[in-house]
N, C-alpha and C positions, 0 to 999 in steps of 0.2 A: 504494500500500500504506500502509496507517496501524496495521493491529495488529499489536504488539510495538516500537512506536517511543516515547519519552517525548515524547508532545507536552505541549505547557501547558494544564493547567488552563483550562478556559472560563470561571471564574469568578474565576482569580488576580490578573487586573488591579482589576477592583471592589472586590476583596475588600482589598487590598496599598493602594489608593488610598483606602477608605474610602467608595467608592462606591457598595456593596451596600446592598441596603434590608431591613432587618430588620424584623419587626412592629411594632416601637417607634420607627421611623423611617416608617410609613405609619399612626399616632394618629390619628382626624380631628379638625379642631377640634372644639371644646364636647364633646370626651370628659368621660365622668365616669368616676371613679374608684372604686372597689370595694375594700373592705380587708375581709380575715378574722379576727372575734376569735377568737380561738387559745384552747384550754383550759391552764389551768396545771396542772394533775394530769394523770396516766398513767390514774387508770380510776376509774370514778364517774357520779353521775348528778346531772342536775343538776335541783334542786327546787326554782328560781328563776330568772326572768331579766330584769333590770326596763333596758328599752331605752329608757325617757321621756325622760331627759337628753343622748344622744346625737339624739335625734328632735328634740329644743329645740333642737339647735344651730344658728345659721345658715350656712348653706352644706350643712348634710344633706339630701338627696332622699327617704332611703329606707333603714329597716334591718330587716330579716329576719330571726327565726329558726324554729329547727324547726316551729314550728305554722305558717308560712305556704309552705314547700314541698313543690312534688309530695309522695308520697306510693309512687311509685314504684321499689324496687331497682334496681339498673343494676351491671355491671360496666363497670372503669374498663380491665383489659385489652385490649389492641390485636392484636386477634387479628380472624383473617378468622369469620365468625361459622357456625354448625355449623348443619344443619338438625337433627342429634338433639340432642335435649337435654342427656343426657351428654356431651357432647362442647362442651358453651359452660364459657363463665370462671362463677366464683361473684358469683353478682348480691347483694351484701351493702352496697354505698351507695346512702345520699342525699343529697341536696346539704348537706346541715344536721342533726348531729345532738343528742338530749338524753342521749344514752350515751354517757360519754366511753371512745375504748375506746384514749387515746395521750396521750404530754402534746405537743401542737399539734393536735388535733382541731378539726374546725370546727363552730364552733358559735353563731354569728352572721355578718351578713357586714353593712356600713355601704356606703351609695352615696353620695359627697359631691362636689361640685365641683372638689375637687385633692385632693392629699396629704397635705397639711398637716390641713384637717378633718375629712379620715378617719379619719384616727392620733388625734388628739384627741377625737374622739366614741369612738372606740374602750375610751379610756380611761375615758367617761363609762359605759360600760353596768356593773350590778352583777350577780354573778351567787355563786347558793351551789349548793356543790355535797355531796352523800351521796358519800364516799369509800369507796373499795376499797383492800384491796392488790391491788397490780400482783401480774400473770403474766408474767413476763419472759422464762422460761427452757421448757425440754421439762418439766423435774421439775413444776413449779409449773402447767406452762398445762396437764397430761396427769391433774394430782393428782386423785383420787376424789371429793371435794369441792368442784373449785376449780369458781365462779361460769364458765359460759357466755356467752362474750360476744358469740356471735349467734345465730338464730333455729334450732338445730340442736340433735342428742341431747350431744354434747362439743365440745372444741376443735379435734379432729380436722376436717382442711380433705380432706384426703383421702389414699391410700396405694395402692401398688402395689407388685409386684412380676415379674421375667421371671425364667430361669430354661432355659439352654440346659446339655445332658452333664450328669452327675454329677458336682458340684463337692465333694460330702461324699466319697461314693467316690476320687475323683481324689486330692483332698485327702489319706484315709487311706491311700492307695497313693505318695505323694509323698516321697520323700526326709528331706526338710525343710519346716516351716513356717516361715513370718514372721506376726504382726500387728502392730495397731497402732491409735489412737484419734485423729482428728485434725478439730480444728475449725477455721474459718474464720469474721473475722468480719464486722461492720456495716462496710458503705465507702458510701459518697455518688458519684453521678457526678460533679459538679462542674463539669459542663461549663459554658463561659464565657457562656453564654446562659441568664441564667434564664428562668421559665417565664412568657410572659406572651399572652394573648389580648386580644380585641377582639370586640365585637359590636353591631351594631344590626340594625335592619329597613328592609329596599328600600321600593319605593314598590308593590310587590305582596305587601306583607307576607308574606315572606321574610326568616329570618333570615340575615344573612350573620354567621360570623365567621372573621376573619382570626387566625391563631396558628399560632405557635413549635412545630409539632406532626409527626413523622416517620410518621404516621398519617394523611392528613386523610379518606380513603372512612370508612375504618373509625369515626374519629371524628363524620364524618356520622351514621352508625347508631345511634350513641350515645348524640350528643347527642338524635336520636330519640326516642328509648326513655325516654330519662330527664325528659323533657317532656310524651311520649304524642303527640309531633309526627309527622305523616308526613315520612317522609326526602327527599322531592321538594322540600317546603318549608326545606330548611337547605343553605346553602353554605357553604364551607369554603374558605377559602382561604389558602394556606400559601408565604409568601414564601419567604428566605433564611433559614435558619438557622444559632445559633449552637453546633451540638454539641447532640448529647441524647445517644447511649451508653446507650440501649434506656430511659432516665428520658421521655422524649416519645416512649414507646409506649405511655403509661397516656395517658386523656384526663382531666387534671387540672382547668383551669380551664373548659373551652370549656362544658360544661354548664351553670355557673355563670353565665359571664356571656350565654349565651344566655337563661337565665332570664330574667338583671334587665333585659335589655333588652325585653324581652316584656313584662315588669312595668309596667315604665315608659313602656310607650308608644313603642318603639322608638327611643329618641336612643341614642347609642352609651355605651358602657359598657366600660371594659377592668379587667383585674387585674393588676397585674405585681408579679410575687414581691419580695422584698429575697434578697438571700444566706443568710441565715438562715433565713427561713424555708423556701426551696427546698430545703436540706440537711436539714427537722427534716421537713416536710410532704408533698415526693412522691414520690419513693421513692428504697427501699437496695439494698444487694446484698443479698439470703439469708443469713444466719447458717448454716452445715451444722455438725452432727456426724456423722462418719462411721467406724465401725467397719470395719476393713477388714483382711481374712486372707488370704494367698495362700501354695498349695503347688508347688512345684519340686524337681528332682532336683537331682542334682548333675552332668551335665554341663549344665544350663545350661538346661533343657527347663520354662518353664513348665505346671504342670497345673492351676491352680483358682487361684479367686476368688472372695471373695465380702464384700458391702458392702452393710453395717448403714446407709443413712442418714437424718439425720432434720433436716427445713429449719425452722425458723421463719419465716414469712409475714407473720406484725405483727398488726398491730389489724385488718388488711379483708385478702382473699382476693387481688385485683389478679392477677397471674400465676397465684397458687396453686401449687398441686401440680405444674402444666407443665414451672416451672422443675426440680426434680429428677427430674420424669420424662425429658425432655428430655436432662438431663444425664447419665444413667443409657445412654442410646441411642448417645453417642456411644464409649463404653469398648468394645463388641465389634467395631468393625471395625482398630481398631490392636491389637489382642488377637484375634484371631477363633479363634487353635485353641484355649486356655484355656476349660473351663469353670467357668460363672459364674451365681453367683446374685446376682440386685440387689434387696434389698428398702429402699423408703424411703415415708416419712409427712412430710406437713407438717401444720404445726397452727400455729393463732392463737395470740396474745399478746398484750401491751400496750407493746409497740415498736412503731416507725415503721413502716408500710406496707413489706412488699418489693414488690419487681416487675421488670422485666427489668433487665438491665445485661449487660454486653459481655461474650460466653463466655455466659450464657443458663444458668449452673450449673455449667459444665463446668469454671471456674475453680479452684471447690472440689473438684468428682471428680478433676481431673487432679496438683488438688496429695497425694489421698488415694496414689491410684492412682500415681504416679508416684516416692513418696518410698516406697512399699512396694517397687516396684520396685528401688530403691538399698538397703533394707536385704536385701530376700533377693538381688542380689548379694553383698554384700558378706558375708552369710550361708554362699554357698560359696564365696567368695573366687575371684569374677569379676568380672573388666573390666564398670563398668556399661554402656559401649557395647559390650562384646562381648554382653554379655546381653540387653541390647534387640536387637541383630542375629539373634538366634538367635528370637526370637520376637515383632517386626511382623510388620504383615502385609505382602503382593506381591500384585501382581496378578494379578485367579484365583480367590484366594480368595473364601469365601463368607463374608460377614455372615450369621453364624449368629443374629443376629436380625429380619434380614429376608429371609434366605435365596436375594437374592441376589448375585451375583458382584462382588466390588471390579474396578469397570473400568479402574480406572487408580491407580497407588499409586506414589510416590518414596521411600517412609520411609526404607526400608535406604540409598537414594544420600542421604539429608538426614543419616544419621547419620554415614556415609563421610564426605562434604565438611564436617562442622561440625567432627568429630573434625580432619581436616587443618589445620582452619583454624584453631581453637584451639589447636593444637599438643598434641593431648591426651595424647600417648604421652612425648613430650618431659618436659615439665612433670609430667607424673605421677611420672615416674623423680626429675626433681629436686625435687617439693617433697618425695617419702620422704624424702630425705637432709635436705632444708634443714629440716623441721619440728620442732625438738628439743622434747620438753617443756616444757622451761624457758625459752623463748624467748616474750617475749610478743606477737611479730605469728606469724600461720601464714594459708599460703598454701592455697588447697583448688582441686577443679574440679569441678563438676556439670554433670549430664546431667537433661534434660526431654522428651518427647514428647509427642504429641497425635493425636488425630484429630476431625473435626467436619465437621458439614453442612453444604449448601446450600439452604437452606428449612426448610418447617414438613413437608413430602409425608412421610408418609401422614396426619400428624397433623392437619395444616390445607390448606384447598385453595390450591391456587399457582396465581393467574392475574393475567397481567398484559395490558398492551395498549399496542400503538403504534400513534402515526397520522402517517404523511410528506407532506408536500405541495412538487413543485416549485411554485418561487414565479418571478415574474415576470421575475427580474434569475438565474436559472439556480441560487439558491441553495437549500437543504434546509432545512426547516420540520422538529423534530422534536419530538412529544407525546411524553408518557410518562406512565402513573400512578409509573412508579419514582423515589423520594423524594430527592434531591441534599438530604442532610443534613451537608454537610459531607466526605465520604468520598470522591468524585470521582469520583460514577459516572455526572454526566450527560457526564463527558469521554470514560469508556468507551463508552456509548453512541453519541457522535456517532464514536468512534474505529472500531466495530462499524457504524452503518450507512453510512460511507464507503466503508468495506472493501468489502461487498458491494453499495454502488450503483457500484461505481468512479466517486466523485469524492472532491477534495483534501478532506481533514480539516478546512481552512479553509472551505469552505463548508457544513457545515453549522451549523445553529444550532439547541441544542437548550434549550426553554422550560424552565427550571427549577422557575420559580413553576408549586405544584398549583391547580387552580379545580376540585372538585368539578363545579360544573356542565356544566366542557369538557372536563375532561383525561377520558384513557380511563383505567379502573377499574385498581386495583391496590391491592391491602392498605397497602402502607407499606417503609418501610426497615426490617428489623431482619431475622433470622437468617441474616446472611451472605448473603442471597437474590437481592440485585440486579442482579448482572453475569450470574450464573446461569439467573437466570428469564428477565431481560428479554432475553433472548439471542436466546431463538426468535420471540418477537414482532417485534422489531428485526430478525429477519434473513429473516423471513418478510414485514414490511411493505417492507424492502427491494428484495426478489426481486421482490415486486410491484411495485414505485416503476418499477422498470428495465427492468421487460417493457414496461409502459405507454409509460414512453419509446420505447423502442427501438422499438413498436411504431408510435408517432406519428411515429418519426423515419424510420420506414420509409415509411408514407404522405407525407412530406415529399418522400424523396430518390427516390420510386419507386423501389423496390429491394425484394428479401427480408428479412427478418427477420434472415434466419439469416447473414448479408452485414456484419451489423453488430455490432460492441462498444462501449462504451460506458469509456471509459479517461479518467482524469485530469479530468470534467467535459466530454470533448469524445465526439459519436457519431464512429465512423469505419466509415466501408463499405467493406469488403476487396474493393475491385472495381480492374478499372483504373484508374479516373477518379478513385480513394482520396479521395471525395467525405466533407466534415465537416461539420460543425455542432458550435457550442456548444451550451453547456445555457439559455445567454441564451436567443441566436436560437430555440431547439427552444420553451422557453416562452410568449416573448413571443408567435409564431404558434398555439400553443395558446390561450391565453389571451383574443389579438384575431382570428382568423382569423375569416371570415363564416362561411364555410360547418363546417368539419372541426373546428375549434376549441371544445377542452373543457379541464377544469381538471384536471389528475394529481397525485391523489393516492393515498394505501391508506391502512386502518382493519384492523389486526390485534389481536384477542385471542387468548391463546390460555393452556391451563392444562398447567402443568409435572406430570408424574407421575412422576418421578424424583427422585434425591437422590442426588446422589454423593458423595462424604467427600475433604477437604483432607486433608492430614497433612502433621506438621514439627517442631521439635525444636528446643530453648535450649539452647546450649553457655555457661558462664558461668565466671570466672575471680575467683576470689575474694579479698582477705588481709583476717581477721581480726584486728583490736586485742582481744587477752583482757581487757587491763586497763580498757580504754575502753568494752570491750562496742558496738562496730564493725564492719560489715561493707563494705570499700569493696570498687566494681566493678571488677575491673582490666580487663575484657574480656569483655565480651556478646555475642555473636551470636544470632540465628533463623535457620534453613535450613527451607525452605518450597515443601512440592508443591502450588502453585496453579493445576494447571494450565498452561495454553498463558497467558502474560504479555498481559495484553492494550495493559498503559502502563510498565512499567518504574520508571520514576522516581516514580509514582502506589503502585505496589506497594508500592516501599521507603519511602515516606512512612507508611502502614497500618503497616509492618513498626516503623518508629519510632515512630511513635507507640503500639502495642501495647506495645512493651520496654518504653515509659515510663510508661503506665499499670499496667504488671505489676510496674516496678519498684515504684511509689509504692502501692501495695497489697500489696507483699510485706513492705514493709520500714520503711511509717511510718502510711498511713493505719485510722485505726477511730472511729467515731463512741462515744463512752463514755456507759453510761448511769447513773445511779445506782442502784444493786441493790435501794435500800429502796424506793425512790420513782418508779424509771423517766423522769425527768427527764434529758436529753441534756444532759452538760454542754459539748458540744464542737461547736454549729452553726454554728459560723465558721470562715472562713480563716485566720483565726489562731492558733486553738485545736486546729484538726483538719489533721494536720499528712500534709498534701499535699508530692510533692516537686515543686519548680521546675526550672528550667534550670541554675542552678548544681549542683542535684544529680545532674546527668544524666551516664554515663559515655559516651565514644564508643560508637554502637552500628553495628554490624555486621548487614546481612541479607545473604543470598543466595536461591537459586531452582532445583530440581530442574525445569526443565519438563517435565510428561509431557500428554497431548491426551486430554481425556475427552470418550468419544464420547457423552452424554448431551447433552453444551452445545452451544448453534450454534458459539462458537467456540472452543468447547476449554477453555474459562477452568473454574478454581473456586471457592469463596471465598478473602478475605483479607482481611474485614472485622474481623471476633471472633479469629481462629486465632491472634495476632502475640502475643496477651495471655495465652494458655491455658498455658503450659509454664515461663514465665517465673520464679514464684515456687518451684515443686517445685525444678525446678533451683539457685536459688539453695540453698534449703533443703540441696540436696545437697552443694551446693559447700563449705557450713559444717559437715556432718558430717564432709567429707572431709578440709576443715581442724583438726577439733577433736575428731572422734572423738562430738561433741554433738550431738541428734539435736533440732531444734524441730521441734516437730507443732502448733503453733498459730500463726496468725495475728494479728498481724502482728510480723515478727521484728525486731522494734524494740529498740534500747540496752537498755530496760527487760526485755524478755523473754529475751535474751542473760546480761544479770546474772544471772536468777534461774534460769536454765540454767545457767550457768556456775557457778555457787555451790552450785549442788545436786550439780555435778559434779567440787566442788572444785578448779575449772581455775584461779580467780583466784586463790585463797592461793598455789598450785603456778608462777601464772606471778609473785610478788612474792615 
């Protein structure tokens, strides 16, 4: 048995010893190096661009702008690609352009010998530019007159809206209203690995390129399209990676330097970001404003909802519309009897590109959605986990937007156990009494819930593929297209085909590095998708691994089939003679036998049509400094329906590191821009205030297991879910403390002041 056990990491030791190889660790010699000159304006065009001096220089190869590439649109979204049209991302890049539509747009690119003459010719090219004012905001990119910034009637990228019961009805039949107006803003993924590729050309002129990318099929197709290459001709190959967090779901560089090495004659060619530019250049989270109204009774009965939202996208389309559609999808199954209306629009600007990031939008909905939930508590003056008890959902229920049945749900046991754990009934009685007016720390506690998918199904096609091969020495070969980005899913994997080939977890080994040209097909890492999908593949190429055995192992022992199991790596024939074999011995005679002797392997794809919803909930303990404008953690948990556990100590690693990303985007990170000018003044580490380790409080997870019959093995997501609830609840934890309500992101010292002061808390606590 292997699932449900923490085994280690397949990649811990490499990783911990610094032995993993990163695309920047597989360079080949005589690379050449690629730098992007960057625009210094937010939006404009440019009516000059004199590249002579940078071309003079010695050690430059090659520099390029807009008039020397394709000519072709491409979207940079990493999405499985749609046969109807409406249904693909918006094709609005090229490699290089003369409209600036950000300030770090690309609009040169220099190929030099190292770094050093890159950076320096870089500085030699001159360029003038026809300036705009920036469109920053909805008001400004939506204005009657404001300039078009790409080939369409407005700025509008696109809009939707669903729409299950009578929410206006329900609503004027409700007891009580609540609303409320809440934004979210610019975060950066930051992940520790910036963006960096590699490319040259085989000796069958084929491009390969090797990069840093959670995508690499998809980024095959891509880089296709945006060359006009046929996609047989380009391989992709995607070592070890350091973190992406849905930022290496866009294909950022690989286009690019596929290009220049085309250009030049196939010698290799890489790019590799600095810090600063990875944070200014590929992508953010979604800026939301979200209006949002909900009606309830007064025992406790939610009836309506309904939510105004509207995303900002940046300067290029990238995710687009997906991410708030997407995010929009996961509100009726943790709500299902509530009716709900969701309309929202995204539209361009001249901010930094968005694109996916961890939660996929839901980050913003849940913080909209969930602090409305605390104020109409608190509205009829009910327990907020009594009032989420009364209206999650249970299993049974229908998704009233895909009509059909939640097969498996823990919320009410997530809300049970975190309230216990927290000590929520306790502490609630005592901070009433401890929290005086005049007193300037106050104690609080909040409550967060959630719910969210596993995959893109119905929206995008889910298919994945495994191929097993016993090998020689009795051990398990396993392929995968599903993307080990860090997250730990080639260990669930080998944990998932152990299980059902019955042998030890130690023997299998599964390939982590993707090769396009061998791995079997699969979109990529991102929407929580990978334990889920690759399930059925894995347990289907399995079943077959083990027939195949057992069948060979039957013409071995001459015996039945049916005589035999197949336990711990060894066959046993339930005969008298309880005749064995290893999975060595069973090989090696396949392998070299003269006559009977073949190679066992399976090759499974298969395409996932389901989508079942995680759900789980941040219990957070709060004490505010009034005068400090301070929020420290005293106490965090997640409690979390994941499904059937498939690693344990894999789980609570997701779970920690979700608290910690939710924390440090609740509570300090936002990329700033300048409102006249749109200039980012904050594309460093140092500047754009990330929290570390020393900011971190203990955190706490836990786990409802419940077995959803959709998965091979029961599991659900818990890749995106750990981060989704995190910041609402703090949010609540601080009203509960101060009576103060913040609805913007991020509740930094600085936004605490100007709350507090508007609410005359600080004069009152000095």
């Amino acid at each position: 048995m292997s699932i449900g056990y923490s085994e280690q990491r397949l990649d811990a030791t490499a990783k911990v010893t610094g032995r993993s190889r990163f695309t920047s660790d597989l360079i080949m010699p005589g690379t050449r190096v690629a730098r992007y000159l960057r625009s210094k304006i937010a939006h404009g065009r440019i009516t000059n661009i004199d590249t002579s001096g940078a071309k003079a220089l010695p050690g430059v190869e090659a520099v390029f702008t807009f008039e020397d590439i394709p000519k072709t649109p491409f979207a940079t979204a990493g999405h499985a690609y749609s046969l109807d049209p409406k249904g693909r991302d918006v094709e609005d890049r090229l490699l290089l352009t003369d409209y600036v539509r950000y300030h770090g747009d690309e609009i040169a690119i220099v190929v030099a010998t190292d770094h050093l003459i890159a950076e320096q010719a870089l500085g030699l090219i001159k360029v003038k530019y026809d300036e705009y004012p920036p469109l920053l905001n909805h008001q400004q990119a939506m204005a009657e007159q404001a300039p078009i910034l790409h080939q369409q009637t407005s700025n509008k990228v696109a809009e939707h809206q669903y729409q299950f019961g009578n929410p206006d009805e329900a609503m004027h039949h409700a007891d009580t209203t609540v609303s409320g107006c809440f934004q979210t803003q610019m975060v950066q993924h930051c992940h520790l690995e910036n963006q960096i590729a590699m490319a040259y050309m085989d000796d069958t002129d084929h491009i390969v390129i090797t990069s840093s990318t959670q995508i690499p099929h998809i980024c095959r197709r891509i880089i296709a399209q945006a060359l006009s290459w046929e996609i047989s001709r380009i391989r992709v190959v995607k070592p070890t990676v350091g973190g992406g967090f849905g930022n290496k779901q866009d294909v950022v560089l690989e286009p690019m330097v596929a290009f220049l090495t085309w250009k030049l004659g196939g010698i290799p060619v890489m790019i590799d970001l600095d810090r600063e530019e990875s944070m200014l250049s590929t992508r953010i989270r979604h800026p939301f404003n979200v209006d949002i109204k909900c009606g309830v009774n007064r025992d406790g009965t939610l009836k309506a909802l309904t939510l105004d939202v509207v995303s900002n996208t940046g300067a290029y389309a990238s995710h687009g519309h997906s991410i708030a559609k997407a995010a929009g999808s996961k509100l009726p199954p943790l709500y299902p009897k509530a009716a709900v209306r969701y309309k929202a629009m995204t539209h361009y600007s001249n901010l930094p590109a968005a694109g996916a990031m961890r939660g996929y939008g839901s980050p913003q909905i849940v913080f909209a959605v969930e602090s409305i939930m605390e104020e109409a508590a608190r509205n009829i003056g009910m327990d907020s986990v009594e009032f989420r008890l009364r209206n999650v959902a249970q299993q049974g229920d229908m998704n009233p937007l895909t009509d059909k049945h939640i097969t498996s749900c823990g919320i009410r046991e997530c809300l049970i156990k975190g309230r216990e754990r927290i000590g929520w009934d306790k502490k609630k009685e005592d901070y009433r009494h401890s929290n005086n007016p005049s007193y300037n720390k106050r104690r609080g506690l909040g409550v967060a819930c959630f719910s969210y998918g596993n995959g893109t199904y119905p929206a995008g096609v889910e298919i994945a593929g495994a191929r097993m091969v016993l090998n020689q020495d009795g051990r398990i070969t396993v392929q995968v297209g599903a993307t080990e980005i860090g997250q730990g899913s080639d260990t669930a994997i080998a944990q998932m085909a152990a299980e059902h080939l019955g042998v030890p977890f130690s023997a299998v080994h599964v390939v982590s590095a993707q090769d396009t040209d061998v791995t079997p097909f699969d979109p990529g890492s991102f929407a929580s998708r990978q334990t889920y999908v690759i399930s059925k593949p894995v347990s289907e190429a399995a079943r077959e691994l083990r027939e195949k055995i057992l069948g060979y192992a039957a013409e071995m022992l001459n015996c039945p089939v049916s005589e035999l199991t197949l336990r711990d790596g060894i066959v046993v024939a339930e005969t008298p003679e309880s005749q064995t074999l290893t999975l060595k011995e069973l090989a090696m005679d396949a392998y070299y036998h003269k006559q009977r002797g073949h190679q066992l392997t399976a090759d499974v794809s298969c395409k996932t049509t389901t989508n079942a919803s995680s759900f789980g909930c941040t219990f957070v303990d709060v004490e505010v400094d009034i005068e400090l404008c301070q929020t420290s953690i005293l106490n965090i948990i997640n409690v979390h329906d994941a499904g059937r556990i498939i690693n344990p100590i894999l789980a609570e690693g997701q779970v920690h590191g979700g608290i910690a990303m939710g924390l440090s985007g609740a509570m300090g990170e936002e990329l700033l821009v300048n409102p006249d000018t749109g200039i980012i003044y904050n594309n460093n580490l140092l500047d754009y205030k990330i929290a570390t380790m020393p900011d971190m409080p203990d955190i706490g997870s836990d786990f409802v297991e419940t077995t959803e019959p959709t998965s091979a093995y029961g599991a659900k997501s818990i890749g995106e879910p750990p981060l989704l609830s995190v910041a609402p609840a703090i949010r609540n934890a601080i009203l509960d403390a101060t009576d103060v309500a913040i609805n913007r992101l991020p509740m930094s010292p600085k936004a605490l002041f100007n709350a507090f002061s508007e609410a005359h808390l600080i004069q009152e606590a000095n």
